[in-house]
N, C-alpha and C positions, 0 to 999 in steps of 0.2 A: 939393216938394223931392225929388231925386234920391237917393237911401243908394246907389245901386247905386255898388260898389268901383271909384275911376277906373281904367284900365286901366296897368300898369306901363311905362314906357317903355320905346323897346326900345335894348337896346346894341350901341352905333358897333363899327362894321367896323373890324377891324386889318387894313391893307394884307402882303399875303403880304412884301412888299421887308423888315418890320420882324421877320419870326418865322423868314426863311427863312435861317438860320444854320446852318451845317458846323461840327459838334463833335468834335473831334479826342481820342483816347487810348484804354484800354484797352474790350473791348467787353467787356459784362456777362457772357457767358459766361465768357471769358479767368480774370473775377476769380472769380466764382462757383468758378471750377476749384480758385482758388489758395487760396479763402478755406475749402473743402471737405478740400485737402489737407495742408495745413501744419498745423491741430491735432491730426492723429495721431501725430506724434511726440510732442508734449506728453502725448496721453492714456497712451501706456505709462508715463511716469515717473511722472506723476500718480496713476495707481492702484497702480503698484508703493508707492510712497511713504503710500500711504493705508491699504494693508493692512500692510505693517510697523506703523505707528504703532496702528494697533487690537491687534493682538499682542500689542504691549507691553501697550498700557493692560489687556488682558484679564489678562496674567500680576501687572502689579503689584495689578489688584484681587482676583486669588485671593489673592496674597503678603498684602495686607492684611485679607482675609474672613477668613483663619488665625489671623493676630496679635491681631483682635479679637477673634474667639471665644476665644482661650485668656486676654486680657485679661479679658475679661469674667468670666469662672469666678473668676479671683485677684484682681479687683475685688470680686465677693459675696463670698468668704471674706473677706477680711481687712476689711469692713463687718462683716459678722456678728462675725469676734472682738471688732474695736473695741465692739460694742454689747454682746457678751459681757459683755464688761470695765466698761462702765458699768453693767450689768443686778448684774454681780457687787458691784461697787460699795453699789449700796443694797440689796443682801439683806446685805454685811455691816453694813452701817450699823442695819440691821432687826434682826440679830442683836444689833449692840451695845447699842442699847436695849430690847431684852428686852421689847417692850411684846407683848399680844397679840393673836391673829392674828387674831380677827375685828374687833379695832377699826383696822388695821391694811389689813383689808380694807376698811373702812367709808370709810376714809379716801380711798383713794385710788382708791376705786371697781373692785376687782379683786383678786385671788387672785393677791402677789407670785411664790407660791415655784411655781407651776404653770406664772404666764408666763415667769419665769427657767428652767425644765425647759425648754418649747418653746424657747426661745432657743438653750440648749444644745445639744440636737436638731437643731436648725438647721446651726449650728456644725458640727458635726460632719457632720452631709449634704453640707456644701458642698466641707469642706476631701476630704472623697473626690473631688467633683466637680471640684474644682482640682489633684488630685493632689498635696494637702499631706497625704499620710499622717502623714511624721515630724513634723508640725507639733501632733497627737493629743499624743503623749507630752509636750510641752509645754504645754499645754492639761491634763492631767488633773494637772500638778505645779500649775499655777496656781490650780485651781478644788478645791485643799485649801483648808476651810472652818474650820482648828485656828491661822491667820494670822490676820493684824492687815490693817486695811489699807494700808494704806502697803507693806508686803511683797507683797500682792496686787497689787495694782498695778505691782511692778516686774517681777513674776515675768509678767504679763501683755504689758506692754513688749515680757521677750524674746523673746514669741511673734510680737509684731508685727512688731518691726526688721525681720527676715530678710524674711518676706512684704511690708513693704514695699518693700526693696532689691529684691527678684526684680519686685513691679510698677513699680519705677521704669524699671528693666531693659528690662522687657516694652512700656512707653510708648516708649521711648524708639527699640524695634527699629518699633514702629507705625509713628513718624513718623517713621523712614525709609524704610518701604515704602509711601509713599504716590506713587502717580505723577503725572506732571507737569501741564500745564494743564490738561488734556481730563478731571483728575479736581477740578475746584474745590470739587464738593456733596462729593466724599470729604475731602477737608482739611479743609472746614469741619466736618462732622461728626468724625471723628478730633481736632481741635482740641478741641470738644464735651465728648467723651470726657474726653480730661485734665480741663477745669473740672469735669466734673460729678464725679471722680471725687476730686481736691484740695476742690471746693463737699460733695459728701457726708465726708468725713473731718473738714472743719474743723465741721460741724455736729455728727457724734459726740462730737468735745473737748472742744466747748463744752459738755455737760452735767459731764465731770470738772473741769474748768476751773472752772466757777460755783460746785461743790461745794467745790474743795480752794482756793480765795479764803475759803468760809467757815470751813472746819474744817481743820482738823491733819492733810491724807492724805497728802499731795506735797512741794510745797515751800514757799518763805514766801510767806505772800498776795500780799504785794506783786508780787513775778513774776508769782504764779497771777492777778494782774489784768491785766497785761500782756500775757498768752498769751492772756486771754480778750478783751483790746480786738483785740490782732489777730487773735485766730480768726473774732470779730464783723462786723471788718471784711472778715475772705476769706468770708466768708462773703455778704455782701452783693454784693462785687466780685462773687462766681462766681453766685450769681441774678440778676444785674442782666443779665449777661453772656448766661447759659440762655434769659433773659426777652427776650432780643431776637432769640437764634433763628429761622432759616426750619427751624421742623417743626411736623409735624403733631402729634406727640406729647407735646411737651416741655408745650404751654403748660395742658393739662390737670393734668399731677402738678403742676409751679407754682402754678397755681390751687388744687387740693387742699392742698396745702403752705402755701399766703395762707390758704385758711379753715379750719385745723385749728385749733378753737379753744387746746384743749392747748400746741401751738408759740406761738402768739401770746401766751399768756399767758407761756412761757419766755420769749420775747423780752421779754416788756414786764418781767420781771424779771430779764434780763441787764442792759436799760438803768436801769433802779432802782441792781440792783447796782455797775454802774461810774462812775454819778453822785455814787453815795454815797463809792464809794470815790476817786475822784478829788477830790472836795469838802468829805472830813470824812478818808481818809487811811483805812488799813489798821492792822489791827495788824500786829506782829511773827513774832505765831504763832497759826494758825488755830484755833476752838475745839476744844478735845476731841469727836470722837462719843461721845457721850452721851443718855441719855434726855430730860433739860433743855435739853440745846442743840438737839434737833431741834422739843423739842414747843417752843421759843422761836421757832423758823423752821418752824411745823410745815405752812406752806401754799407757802413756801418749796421743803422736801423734794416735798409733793405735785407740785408740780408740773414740779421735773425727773423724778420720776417717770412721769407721764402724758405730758410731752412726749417723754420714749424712748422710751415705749411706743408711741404713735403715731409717732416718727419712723422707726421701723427699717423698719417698710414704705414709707412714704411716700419715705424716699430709696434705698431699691433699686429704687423704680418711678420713681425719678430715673435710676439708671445704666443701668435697662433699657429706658429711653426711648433715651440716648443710644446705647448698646450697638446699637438696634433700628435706629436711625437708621445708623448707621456701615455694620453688614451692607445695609440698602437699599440704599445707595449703591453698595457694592461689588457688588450683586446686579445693578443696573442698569447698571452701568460694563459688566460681561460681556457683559448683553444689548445696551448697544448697541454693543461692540466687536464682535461679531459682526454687527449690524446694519450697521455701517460696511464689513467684509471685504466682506458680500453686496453692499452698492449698490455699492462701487468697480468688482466685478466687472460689474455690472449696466450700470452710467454707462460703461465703456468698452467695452463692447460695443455699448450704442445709440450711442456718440458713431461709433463708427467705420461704425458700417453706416449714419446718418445719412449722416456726410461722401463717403461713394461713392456714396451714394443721392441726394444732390443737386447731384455732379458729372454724372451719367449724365441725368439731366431735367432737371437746368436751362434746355438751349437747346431743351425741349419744350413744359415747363410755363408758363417765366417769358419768356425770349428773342425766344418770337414772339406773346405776346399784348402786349408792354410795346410791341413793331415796329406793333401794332396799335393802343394805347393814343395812342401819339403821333400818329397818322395822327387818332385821335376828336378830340384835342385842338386839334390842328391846324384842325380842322373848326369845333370850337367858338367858339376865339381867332375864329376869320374867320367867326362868327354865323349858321354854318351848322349843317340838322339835323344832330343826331348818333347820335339814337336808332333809325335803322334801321342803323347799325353792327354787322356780329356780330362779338361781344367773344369771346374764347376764353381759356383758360388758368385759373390758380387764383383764387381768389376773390374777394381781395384785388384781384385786376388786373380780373374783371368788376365786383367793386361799384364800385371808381373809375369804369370806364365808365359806370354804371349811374348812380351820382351825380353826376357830371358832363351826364348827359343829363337828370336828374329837377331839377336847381339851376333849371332857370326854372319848373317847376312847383310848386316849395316856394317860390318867392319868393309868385307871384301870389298861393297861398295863404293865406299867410302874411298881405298885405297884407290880404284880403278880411275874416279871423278879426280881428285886429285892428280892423277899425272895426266889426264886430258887435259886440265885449265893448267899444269906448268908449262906445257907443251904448247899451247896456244889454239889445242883445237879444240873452239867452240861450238862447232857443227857437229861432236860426238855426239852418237847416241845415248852414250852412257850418260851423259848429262842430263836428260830424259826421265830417265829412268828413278824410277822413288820405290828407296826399301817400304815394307808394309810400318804400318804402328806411328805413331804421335813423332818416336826419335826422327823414325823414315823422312814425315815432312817438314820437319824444322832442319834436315839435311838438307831437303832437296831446298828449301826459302834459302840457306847460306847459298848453297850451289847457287843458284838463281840471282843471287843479290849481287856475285861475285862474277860472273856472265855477265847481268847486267851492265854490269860497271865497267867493265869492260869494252860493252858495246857502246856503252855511252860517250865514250872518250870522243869518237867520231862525231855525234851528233853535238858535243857539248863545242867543238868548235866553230861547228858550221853556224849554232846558235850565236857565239861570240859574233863571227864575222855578221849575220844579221843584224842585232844591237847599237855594233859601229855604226853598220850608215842606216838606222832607222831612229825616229824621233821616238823617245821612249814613253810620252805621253798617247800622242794618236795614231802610234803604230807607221804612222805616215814615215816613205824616204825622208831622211833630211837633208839639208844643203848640200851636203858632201855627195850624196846618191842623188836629188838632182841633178844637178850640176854636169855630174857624169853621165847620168841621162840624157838630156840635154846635148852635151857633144855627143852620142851617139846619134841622136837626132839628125842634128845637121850635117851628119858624113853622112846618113844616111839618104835625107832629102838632096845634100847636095847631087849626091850619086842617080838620085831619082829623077830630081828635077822638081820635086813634087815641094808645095808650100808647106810651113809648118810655123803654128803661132803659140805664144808663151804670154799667160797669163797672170799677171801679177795680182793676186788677192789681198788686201788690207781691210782686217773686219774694220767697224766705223765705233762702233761705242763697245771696244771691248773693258779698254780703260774703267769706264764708269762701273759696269761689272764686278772688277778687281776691287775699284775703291768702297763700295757699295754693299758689297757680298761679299765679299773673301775671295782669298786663291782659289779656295776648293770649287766655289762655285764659277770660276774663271776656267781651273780645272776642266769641270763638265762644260763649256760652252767650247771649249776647244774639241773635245775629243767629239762631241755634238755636230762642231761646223766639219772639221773632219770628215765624216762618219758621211754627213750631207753631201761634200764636194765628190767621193768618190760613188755615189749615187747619181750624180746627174752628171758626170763626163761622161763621152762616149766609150764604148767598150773598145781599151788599146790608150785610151790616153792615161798620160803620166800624172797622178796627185803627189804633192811633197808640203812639207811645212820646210821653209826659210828662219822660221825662228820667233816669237813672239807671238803676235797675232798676224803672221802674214803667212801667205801659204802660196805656191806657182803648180798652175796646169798646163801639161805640156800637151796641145792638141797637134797629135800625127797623124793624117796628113787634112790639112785644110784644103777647100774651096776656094778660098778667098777669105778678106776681110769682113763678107757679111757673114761665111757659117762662123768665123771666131767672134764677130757679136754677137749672132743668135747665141750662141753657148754660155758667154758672158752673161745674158740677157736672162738665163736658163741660171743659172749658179747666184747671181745677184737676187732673183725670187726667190730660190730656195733660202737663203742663208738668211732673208728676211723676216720667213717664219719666225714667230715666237718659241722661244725656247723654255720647257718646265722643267725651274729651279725646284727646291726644297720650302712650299708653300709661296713661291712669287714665279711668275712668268716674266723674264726679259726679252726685250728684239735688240738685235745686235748689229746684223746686215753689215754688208761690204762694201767698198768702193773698186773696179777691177781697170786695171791699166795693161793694154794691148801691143805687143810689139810682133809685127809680123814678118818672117827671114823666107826670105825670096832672094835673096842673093847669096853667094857663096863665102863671103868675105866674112861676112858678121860672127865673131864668134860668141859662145854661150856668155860667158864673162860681159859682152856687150849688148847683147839680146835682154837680159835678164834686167844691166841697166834701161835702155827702151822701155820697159816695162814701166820699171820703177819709175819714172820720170814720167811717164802717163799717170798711173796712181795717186803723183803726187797731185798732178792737173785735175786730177778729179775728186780731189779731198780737196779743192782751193774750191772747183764749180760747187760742188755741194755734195754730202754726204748719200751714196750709195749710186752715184756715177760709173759712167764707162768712156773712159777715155781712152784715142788711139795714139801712138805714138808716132808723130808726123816730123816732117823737117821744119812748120812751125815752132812745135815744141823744143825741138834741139836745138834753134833760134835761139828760144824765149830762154829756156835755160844758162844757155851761151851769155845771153844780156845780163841772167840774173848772177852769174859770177865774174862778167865785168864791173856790174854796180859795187859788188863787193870788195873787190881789186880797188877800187877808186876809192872808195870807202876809206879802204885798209891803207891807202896811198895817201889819204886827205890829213890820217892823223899822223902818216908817219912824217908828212913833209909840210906839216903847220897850214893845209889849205886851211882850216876851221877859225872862223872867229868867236867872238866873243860880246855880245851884244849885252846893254843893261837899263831895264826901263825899272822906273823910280815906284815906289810904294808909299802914300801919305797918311802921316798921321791926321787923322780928323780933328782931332782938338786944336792943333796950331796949324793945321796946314805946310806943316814941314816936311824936308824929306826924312823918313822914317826909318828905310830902307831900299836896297835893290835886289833885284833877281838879274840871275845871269842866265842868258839865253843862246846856244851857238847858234853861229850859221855857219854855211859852207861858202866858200868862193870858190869854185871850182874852175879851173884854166879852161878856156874856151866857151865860157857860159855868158851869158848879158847878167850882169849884176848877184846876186847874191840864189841861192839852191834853197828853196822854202822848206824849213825842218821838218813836214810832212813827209817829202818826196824821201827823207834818206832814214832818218830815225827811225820812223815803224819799220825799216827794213833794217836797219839795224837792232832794234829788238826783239826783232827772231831769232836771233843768231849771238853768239859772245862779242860780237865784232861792239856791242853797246856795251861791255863792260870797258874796251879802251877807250871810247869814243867820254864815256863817263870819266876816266880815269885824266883824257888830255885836258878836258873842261875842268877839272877840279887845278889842277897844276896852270891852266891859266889865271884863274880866278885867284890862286893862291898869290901869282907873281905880279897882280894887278892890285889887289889889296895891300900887298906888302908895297907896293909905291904909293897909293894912297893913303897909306900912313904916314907920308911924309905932304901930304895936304891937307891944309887944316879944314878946307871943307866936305873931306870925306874921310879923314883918319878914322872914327868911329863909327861909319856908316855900317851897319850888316851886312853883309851881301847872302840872299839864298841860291843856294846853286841843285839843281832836279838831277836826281838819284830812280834810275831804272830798278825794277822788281828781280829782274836778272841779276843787277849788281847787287842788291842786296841781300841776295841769296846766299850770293857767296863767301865764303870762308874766309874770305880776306877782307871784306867787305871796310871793315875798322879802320885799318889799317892804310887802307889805300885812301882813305879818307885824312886821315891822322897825318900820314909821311909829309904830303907835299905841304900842310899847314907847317910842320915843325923845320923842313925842307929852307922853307921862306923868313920863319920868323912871324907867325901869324898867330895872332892870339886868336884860341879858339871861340871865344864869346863874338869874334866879328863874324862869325859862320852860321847860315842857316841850311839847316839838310832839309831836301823837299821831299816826298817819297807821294806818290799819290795813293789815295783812298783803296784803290780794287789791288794794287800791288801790296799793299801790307795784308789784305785778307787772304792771301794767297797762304800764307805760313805766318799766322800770328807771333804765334810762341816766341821764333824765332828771331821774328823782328825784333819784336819790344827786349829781345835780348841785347840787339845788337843795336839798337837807338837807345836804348838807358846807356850803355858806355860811351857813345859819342856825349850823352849830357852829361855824365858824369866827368868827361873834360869841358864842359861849359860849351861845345855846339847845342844850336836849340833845334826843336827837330818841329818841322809845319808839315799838315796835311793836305793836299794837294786836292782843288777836285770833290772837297768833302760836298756829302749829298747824293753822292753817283752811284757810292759799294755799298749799300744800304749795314753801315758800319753800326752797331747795337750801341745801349748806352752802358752795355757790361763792357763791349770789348776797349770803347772809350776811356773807362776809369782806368780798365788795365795797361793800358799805353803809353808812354811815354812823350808827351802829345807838347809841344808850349803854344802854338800857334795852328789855328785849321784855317785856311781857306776856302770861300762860299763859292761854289762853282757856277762859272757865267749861264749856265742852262737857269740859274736860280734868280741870280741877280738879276738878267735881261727882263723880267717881267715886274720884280718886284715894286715898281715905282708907278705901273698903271693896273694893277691887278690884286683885289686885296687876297684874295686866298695865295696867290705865290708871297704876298709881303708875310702873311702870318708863318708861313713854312721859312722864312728867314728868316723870321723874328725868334721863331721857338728855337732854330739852330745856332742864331745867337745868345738867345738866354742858356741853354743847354751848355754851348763851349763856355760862356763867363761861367755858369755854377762847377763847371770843372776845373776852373781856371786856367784859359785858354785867352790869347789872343785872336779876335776875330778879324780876316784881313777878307774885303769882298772882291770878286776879280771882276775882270771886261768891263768897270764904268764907264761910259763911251758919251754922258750928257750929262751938264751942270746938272737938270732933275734926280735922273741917277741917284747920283752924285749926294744929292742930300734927301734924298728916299734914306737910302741905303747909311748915312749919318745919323739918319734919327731913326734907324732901326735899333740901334746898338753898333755897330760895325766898328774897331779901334781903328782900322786903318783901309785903302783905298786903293786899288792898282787896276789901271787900262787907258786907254787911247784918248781918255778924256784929256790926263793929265801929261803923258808925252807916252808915246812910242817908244820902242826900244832902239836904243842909240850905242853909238861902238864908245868908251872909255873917253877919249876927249873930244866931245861932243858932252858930255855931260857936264852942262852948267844952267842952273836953276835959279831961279827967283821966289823968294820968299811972301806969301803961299804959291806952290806951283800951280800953273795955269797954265798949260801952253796953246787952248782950245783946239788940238785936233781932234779930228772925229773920223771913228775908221767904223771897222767892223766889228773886230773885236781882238779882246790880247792876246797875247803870245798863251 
């Protein structure tokens, strides 16, 4: 069979009688003349008119650069008064309750009468800076401190009026100096300006506003709710507004302003406030400022307090955005009206010396190569050569020549490449091969691209199969390609003889990383430690990631168990280094667990566990360890999944009891309440399994959310029989809730079932959660402990004093009772600095309204320490140990004098 490219046919003669046509009208010189001359009259009007128009736009952006700047100076003062005036606000309010000033401070996290000075100071910098001198004298009549406030307030007023009238004044001359199309980025910004400038005043208000709805400063509530729905509302309108902005600046303070915690929390008590009021109605007349009526509102107060405080900056770096934006504009409008003056002059200079320059060559350049070009063409029509033609003139007229003489050598081409690539041979030469001229290589880039693609199909799989078993982050084998590493390995050694050890890597603080920085920067720590591991193995050993932050080196062929420590020892330094984030350096370091195959038996699946089981022995010793994998360890492990089995044996076949030591009220000495405590009795023990040895190992693990779930359903079936004794039918009983259970999704519910199960009124339930297990996930808790109270369980804090719990997250809680932890109580009764840290823990839970229960009281002294601290109620060894259900019977006041260590 022939492949050789059939030859192209050739194309039929045009008889000269069909081409040889006389074409009548202007000749190309003629026009070229006229089409050279006639735009110079256009280009004088045209640039006259383009530099006027820049003129303008330059003088109206200096007119508006002025008006902004002097705007902006009498936008910060009359901010700073308005905050003034709120700042003066609650220092009088501070005054009228007479409370003192370190609790005061304690409160609101700050030194009022320091930050009111700075304010002041302020104030006064600015109104020079605005050239509001005479605005001073009114300002030092207002900030007399021998007023009430209601007169403060008005006196403050008169300071404002006038300073607003003059910035209305001042907007108003802005936005008529803004010039016309050519400044659209200035309008929008100067528009800007006004929002941000009416969006920061209506946010000032709203702190007088929220305040004089509650209390007696202004006017009647009822209006003051009304000022404050609308101030609410401009105030959303004008950030909704800021927030869709084109600048660079804006969307920064925005965002600072979204996550101020402080504002957020105002808002979320603006809308409280106007729900309430719209839904339950106002009074008539605001409460008096008073001592009682703020400590009744006292988180209330705190917090327009802290939200002024953080807002006075946050929204003059609102006006200084806008402010900043405005002059850009007007900065750039200059420079490109002067830009515009230069090119006008520029553009009719070239246009004019073009249009003479292409009257005088046109019949050089263009006129007698085109005389030329038709004589080629002529040739061609009539299938004659055309390529020993000499073509002359500009470029444009030789390449037409040029391509018109190369069109039969790109066709035959053409043909030739084509039935190589149907054919499949990409090894032709002719593929090679490039006709001449511009068509030539945009053939040969097709030809090429379609080769290409070709050849790629091969590599495009071989890359797939890579992908599969590589970690698509650190390039590293993953699980799947070690693993099978791995077994090669050990046929390998087996066959050899030769040792080979498997490296288990677990960075140590990658977590923090993640939580701390972000993925991206978790990201870079991996493809980092990565990068590290396969620099310090030896040259032939295996690096792979497992998945997460764990990673296996597979050393072939070891020495022994000391070169796979050295190596270890080697990989644990490196991974140590500090690593540079995006402006912070982290260390991150490993922990490496060692399993070493020296016998034939072990396979990789089982090798890898070894590993793992070392690793974990060495996250228990301490962080950035090397542990080996021994037949200690497969012991110890062995042990730790029979504890579990037992564990898991104890609930399923009722080994667990149920122990209840009593709680006293201090005022009658009565019992109060109980807590339920388990134990284990486990078959073959002397006496009872102390809730140490099983529980913390059960709250590693879920095994403590059934361990949680058996105790709630004892408790449930013990109460419901105590309701049928009249000396504990109404006793409470609390029962201790793990951090794990309350994690979970079901959490409610498992709570809820066995009460309803019983017949158990929910009001005889106390849920104990301790203090560091709620900080774990606040949010979530107080979601899921407001629905147990909202069935009438009460919910105690376990332990308080320990999770250094805030007096924000306190209020936020759904808290009825806290518990004083025996680290607290044990000293209080000989030590007055532990009694005062009792004492403020107890005033703090009463002002929240909390029951206070103190634990471990173990001596009469104690005992009435901790009575005349404040304390409601009393639990520990003093008054009885924790006894099993009948066993409990008491005497009125309980006394039963033992003396232990301390409680449950």
């Amino acid at each position: 069979m022939d492949d050789r490219p059939t030859p192209l046919p050739s194309r039929p003669a045009t008889s000269a009688a069909g081409t040889d046509r006389r074409v009548r009208g202007l000749r190309v010189g003629t026009v070229l003349l006229l089409v050279a001359l006639i735009p110079l009259a256009g280009v004088g009007w045209s640039t006259w008119r383009s530099i006027d128009e820049a003129r303008a736009v330059a003088r109206a952006a200096t007119s508006t650069e002025r008006a902004a700047q002097a705007t902006a100076a009498l936008v910060e003062f009359d901010a700073a008064v308005f905050d003034e005036m709120v700042w003066a606000a609650m220092m009088s309010v501070i005054r009228t309750i007479d409370a003192p000033t370190e609790l005061i401070t304690t409160f609101l996290g700050s030194d009022p009468t320091a930050d009111f000075a700075e304010v002041v100071a302020r104030t006064d910098q600015l109104a020079t800076a605005a050239g509001q001198l005479d605005a001073l004298d009114a300002l030092a009549v207002a900030r007399a401190t021998d007023i009430d406030l209601r007169e403060m307030v008005v006196r403050y007023q008169a300071v404002i009026d006038p300073i607003r009238a003059t910035l209305e004044a001042q907007l108003d001359d802005l936005a008529t100096s803004r010039p016309g199309a050519s400044g659209a980025r200035l309008r929008d910004t100067v528009d800007l300006l006004e929002v941000a400038v009416r969006t920061r005043g209506a946010i000032s208000q709203q702190f007088t506003a929220s305040f004089a709805v509650r209390f007696d400063v202004r006017g009647a509530p009822a209006d003051e709710l009304r000022r404050l729905i609308g101030l609410r509302d401009d105030i959303e309108r004008g950030l909704a507004t800021l927030a869709t902005a084109e600048s660079t600046r804006l969307p920064d303070v925005l965002d600072a302003i979204a996550a101020e915690p402080n504002l957020a929390s105002f808002s979320t008590s603006v809308e409280a406030l106007v729900a309430d009021g719209l839904s339950q109605g106002v009074p008539t007349v605001g409460a008096p400022v008073s001592l009682e009526s703020i400590v009744g509102d006292v988180q209330g107060f705190v917090t327009v307090y802290r939200a002024a405080t953080e807002s006075t900056d946050l929204t003059v770096s609102l006006l200084d955005a806008t402010v900043a934006d405005v002059l850009d504009a007007t900065a750039d409008m200059g420079t490109d009206a002067d830009e515009a003056i230069r090119a006008a002059y520029e553009r009719s200079t070239l246009l004019t010396l073009a249009s003479l320059l292409t009257a005088l060559l046109a019949a050089r350049f263009i006129v007698v190569p085109l005389r030329a070009l038709r004589r080629s063409t002529h040739d061609l029509q009539n299938n004659q050569e055309s390529s020993a033609v000499a073509v002359q003139g500009p470029v444009e007229v030789k390449a037409a020549a040029i391509a018109i003489r190369d069109a039969s050598a790109h066709i035959d081409l053409v043909t030739q490449q084509a039935r190589a690539l149907a054919i499949g041979d990409l090894d032709a030469d002719v593929l090679d091969a490039t006709a001449p001229g511009g068509l030539g290589l945009a053939l040969q880039h097709a030809v090429g691209t379609l080769r290409a693609a070709l050849s790629q199909q091969d590599e495009f799989r071989r890359r797939l199969a890579h992908e599969a078993s590589h970690d698509g982050l650190t390039k590293l084998p993953n699980r799947s390609a070690s693993m099978a590493q791995l077994t090669r390995s050990l046929a390998r050694t087996t066959r050899s003889g030769a040792e080979l050890a498997v490296l288990f890597v677990d960075l140590d603080h990658f977590k923090d990383v993640n939580d701390h920085h972000g993925h991206h920067a978790g990201d870079t720590v991996l493809t980092t430690i990565a990068q590290r591991l396969v620099n310090h193995v030896r040259e032939g050993d295996h690096v792979g990631r497992l998945g997460g932050d764990e990673f296996v080196v597979i050393a072939e062929p070891v020495g022994g168990i000391d070169d796979a420590v050295e190596l270890a020892r080697r990989i644990v330094a490196a991974l140590t280094e500090p690593i540079e984030l995006t402006g912070v350096r982290v260390t991150v370091g490993a922990s490496i667990g060692i399993a070493l195959a020296s016998q034939s038996d072990l396979t990789a699946d089982e090798l890898l566990r070894d590993a793992d089981l070392a690793v974990y022995r060495a996250k228990e010793v301490g962080r950035g360890g090397i542990e080996i994998c021994d037949e200690d360890l497969r012991k110890q492990m062995a042990e730790t999944a029979d504890l579990s089995l037992a564990i898991r044996r104890a609930i399923d076949h009722d080994e667990l009891v149920v122990h209840y030591q009593p709680i006293i009220d201090v005022d009658t000495g009565d019992l109060h309440a109980l807590e339920a405590l388990v134990r284990w009795a486990r078959p073959g023990e002397q006496g009872l399994v102390p809730p140490d040895t099983f529980i913390g190992f059960a709250e590693r693990s879920a095994l403590i959310i059934d361990l949680d779930r058996w105790v709630i359903e004892s408790v449930a079936r013990q109460v419901a029989t105590w309701r049928r004794d009249p000396g504990f039918a109404d006793t409470p009983v609390a029962i201790n809730v793990s951090g794990r259970h309350l994690a979970h999704d079901r959490f409610v519910d498992h709570v809820l079932e066995p009460l309803e199960r019983h017949g158990v009124p929910p009001e005889t339930i106390i849920v104990e959660i301790t203090e560091s297990a709620l900080l774990e996930d606040l949010a979530a808790a107080a979601v899921k402990l407001q629905r147990l109270r909202d069935r009438g369980i009460l919910v105690s804090i376990d332990d308080f004093g320990t999770g250094y719990t805030s007096l924000a997250h306190l209020r936020s809680l759904p808290v009825d009772i806290l518990k004083i932890d025996r680290s607290f109580t044990a000293n209080a009764a000989t030590n007055p600095h532990e009694a005062s840290i009792v004492k403020l823990i107890i005033d703090t839970g009463h002002l929240l309204g909390a029951t206070i229960t103190a634990e471990g009281v173990e001596t009469a002294h104690e005992a009435d320490r901790l009575s005349g601290l404040g304390s409601d109620n009393l639990q520990g060894f003093y008054f009885a140990r924790p006894q099993p259900p009948e066993h409990l019977v008491f005497d009125t006041p309980m006394r039963t004098g033992a003396e232990g260590t301390h409680s449950d």
